[in-house]
C-alpha positions as CSV (number, residue, x, y, z in Angstrom):
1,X,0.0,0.0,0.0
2,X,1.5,3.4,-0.7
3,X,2.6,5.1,2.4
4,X,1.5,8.4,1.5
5,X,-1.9,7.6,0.3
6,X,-2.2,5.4,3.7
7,X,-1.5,8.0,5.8
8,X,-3.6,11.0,4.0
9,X,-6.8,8.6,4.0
10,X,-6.2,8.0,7.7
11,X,-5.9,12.0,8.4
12,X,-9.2,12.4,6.1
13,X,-11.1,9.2,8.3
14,X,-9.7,11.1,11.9
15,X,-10.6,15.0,10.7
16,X,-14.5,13.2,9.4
17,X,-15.1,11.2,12.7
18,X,-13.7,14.0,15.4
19,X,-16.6,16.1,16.3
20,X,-14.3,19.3,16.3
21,X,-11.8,20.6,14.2
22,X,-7.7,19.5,15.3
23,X,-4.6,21.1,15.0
24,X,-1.5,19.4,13.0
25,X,0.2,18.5,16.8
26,X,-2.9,16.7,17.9
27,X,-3.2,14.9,14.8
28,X,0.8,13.7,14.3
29,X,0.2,12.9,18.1
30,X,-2.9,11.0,17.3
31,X,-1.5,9.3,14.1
32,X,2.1,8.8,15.2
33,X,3.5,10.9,12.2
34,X,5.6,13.9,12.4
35,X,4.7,17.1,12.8
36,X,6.1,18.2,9.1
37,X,4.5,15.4,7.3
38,X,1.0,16.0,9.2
39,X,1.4,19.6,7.7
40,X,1.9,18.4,4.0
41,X,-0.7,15.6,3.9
42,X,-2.8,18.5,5.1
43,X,-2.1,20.7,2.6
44,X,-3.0,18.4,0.0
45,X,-5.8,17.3,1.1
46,X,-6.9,20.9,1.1
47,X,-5.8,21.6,-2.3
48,X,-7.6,18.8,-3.4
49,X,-11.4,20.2,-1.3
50,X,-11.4,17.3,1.4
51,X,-9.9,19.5,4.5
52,X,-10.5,23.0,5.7
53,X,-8.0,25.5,7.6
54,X,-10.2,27.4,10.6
55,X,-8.8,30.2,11.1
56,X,-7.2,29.1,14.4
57,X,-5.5,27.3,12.5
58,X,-7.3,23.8,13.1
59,X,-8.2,21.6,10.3
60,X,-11.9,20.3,9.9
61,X,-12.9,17.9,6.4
62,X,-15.2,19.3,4.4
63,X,-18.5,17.8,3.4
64,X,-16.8,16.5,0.0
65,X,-16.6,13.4,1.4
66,X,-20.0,13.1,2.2
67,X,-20.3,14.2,-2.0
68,X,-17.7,10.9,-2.9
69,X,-20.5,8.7,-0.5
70,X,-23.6,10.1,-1.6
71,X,-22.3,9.8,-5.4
72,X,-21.9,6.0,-4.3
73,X,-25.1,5.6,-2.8
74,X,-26.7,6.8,-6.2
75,X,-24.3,4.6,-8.5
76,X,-25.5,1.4,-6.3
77,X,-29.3,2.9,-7.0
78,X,-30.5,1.6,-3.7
79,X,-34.3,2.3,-4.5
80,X,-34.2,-0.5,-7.4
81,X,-32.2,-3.3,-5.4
82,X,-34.6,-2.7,-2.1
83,X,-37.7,-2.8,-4.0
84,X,-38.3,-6.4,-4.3
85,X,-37.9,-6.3,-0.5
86,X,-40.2,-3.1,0.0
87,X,-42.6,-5.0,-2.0
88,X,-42.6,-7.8,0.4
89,X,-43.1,-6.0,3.5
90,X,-45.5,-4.0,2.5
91,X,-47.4,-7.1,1.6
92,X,-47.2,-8.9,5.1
93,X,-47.5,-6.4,7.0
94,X,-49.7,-4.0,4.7
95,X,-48.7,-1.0,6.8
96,X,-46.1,2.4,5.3
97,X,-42.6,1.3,4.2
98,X,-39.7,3.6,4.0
99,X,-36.0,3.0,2.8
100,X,-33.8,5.7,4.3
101,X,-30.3,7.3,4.2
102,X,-28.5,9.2,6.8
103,X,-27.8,12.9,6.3
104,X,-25.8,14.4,8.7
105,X,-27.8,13.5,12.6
106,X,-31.0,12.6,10.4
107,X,-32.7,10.2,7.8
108,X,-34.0,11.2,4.3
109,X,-36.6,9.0,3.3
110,X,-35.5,7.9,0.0
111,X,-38.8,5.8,-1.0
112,X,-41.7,4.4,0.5
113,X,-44.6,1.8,-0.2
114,X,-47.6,3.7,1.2
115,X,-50.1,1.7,4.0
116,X,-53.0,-0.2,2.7
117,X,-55.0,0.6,6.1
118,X,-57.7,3.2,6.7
119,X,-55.5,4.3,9.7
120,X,-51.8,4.9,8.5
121,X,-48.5,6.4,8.7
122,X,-47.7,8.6,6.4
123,X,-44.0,10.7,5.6
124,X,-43.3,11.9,2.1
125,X,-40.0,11.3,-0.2
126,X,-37.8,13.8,1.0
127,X,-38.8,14.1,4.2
128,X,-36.9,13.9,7.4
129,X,-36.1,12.9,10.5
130,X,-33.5,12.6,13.4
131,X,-31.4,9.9,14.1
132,X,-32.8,9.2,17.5
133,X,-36.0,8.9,17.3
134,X,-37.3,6.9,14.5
135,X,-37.0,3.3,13.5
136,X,-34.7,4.0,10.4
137,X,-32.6,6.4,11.9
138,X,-32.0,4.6,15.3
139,X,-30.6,1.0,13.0
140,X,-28.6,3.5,11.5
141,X,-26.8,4.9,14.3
142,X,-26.2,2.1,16.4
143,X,-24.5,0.6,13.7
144,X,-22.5,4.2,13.7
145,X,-22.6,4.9,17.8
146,X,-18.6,5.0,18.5
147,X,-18.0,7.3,15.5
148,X,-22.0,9.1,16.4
149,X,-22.4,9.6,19.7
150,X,-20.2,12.2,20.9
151,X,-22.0,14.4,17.9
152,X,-25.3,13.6,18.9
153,X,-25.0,13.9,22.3
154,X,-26.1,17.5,21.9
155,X,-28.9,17.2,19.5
156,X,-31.2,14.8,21.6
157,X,-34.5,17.0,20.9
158,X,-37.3,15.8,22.6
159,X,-40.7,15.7,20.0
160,X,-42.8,13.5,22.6
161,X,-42.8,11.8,25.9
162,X,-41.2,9.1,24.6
163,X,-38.1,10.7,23.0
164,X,-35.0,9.3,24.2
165,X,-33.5,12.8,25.5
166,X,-29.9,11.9,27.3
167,X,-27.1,9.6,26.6
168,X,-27.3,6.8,29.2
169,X,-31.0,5.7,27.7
170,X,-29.3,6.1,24.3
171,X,-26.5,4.3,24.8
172,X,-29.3,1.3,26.5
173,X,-31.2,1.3,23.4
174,X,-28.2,0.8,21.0
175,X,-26.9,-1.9,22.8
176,X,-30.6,-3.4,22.7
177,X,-30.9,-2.6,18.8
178,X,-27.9,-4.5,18.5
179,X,-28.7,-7.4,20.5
180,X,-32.1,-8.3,19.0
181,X,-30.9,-7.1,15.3
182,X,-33.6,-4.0,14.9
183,X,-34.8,-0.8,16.2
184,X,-37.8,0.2,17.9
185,X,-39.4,3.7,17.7
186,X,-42.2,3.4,20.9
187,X,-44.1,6.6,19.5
188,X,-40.6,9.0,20.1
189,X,-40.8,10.9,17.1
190,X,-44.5,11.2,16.6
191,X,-47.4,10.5,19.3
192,X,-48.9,6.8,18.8
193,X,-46.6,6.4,15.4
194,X,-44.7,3.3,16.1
195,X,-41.5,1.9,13.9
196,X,-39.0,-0.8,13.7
197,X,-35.9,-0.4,11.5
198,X,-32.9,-2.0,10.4
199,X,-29.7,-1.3,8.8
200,X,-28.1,-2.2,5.5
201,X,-24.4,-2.7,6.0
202,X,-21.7,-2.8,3.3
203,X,-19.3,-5.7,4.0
204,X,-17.2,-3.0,6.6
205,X,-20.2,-2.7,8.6
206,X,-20.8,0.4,7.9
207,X,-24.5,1.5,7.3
208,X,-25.0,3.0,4.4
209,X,-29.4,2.7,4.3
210,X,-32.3,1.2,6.4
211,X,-35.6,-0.4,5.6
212,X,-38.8,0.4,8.0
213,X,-42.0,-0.2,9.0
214,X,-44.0,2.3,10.5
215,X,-47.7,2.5,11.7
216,X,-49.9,3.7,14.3
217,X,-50.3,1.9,17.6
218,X,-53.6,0.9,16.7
219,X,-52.7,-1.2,14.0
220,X,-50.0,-3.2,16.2
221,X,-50.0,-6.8,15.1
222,X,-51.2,-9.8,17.0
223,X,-47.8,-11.5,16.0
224,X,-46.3,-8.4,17.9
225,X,-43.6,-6.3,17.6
226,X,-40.5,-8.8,17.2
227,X,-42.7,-10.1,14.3
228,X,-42.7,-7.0,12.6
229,X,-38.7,-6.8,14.0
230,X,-37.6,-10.2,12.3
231,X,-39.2,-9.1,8.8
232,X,-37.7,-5.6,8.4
233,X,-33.9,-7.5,9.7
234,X,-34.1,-10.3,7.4
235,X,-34.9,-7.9,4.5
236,X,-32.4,-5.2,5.2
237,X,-30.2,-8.4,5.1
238,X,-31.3,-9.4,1.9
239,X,-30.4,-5.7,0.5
240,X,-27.3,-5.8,1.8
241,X,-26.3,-8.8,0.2
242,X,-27.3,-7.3,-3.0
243,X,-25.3,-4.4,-2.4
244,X,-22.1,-6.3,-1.4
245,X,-22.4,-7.9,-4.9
246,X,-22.3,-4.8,-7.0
């Protein structure tokens, strides 16, 4: 592997998972490089759009990474290899279903199947929400939380009772989304609007999507919510799988 390109990636992956800009000592310190070649590998990287100088002279990346990843995202065209699993769930479970990408602390929904019930959920394409507090967003971040949770320590907005609104109930919940393999939304993000969620992972692990299932409390199953759970897992599974191979 080239040396330089090694160590200018690993800059680029330390500047986007810090939550606040570092200076060239902190980062040589934190990478074990010099001082001097800290300094040049920054340079570059700013040439080339991927780093910032603060005027304090601490460096920050820039959101052109995020451009490289979201560029990927539409190259693998999620919305085409999820359908056939959209399609499914909606069929079982005949309630909204929503594929969603993270932006920033929040989902974008990305495509949905709509309910087939008289009483439904309902979000549009495009809309949003944060991380914390919905089905989708909640797979997403536990599969994130080491790199995640010092930056959303400070955005836990409370929308209703049931919002989870500091960091030891949030760090509970991820450990609990990643025991049973999905995410439960209990009504946090809207009143009596209930959602499971689960990640799509590349190969890395990292998240990259999540299919959900989201419906009033009204309309909860007999089968219960670990029915709904094990349906939305295996097909974010299924997705993933697809992904891997393109």
């Amino acid at each position: 592997m080239d040396s330089t390109l090694s160590k200018g990636l690993s800059i680029l992956e330390t500047l986007a998972g810090s939550p606040s800009s570092m200076g060239v000592t902190e980062l040589a310190k934190s990478l074990e490089l010099t001082k001097s070649n800290t300094f040049r590998l920054l340079q570059s990287l700013s040439v080339l759009g991927y780093v910032r100088q603060n005027p304090d002279k601490t460096y920050a990346a820039t959101l052109k990474t995020w451009q490289v990843g979201r560029m990927l995202l539409d190259n693998l065209n999620l919305r085409e290899l999820a359908a056939p699993e959209m399609k499914y769930l909606s069929k079982e479970t005949g309630e909204a279903i929503y594929l969603a990408v993270p932006e920033g602390l929040s989902v974008i929904y990305i495509d949905k199947r709509d309910s087939s019930k008289p009483i439904r959920s309902w979000n549009p394409v495009g809309g949003s929400a944060p991380l914390h507090c919905v089905g989708t967003g909640k797979a997403i971040l536990a599969h994130q939380y080491d790199e995640l949770r010092s930056q959303v320590s400070g955005g836990l907005t409370r929308h209703t009772e049931l919002t989870i609104t500091n960091l030891t109930d949030l760090d509970a919940d991820v450990q609990e989304t990643l025991r049973r393999g999905y995410a439960y939304d209990k009504g946090e993000f809207r009143d009596r609007i209930l959602s499971v969620g689960a990640a799509i992972c590349l190969p890395n692990g990292k998240p990259i999507a999540a299919l959900g299932v989201s419906l009033p409390n009204v309309n909860m199953p007999d089968k219960g919510i670990d029915w709904l759970g094990s349906l939305v897992a295996h097909a974010a599974t299924s997705v993933a799988g697809k992904v891997a191979k393109t």
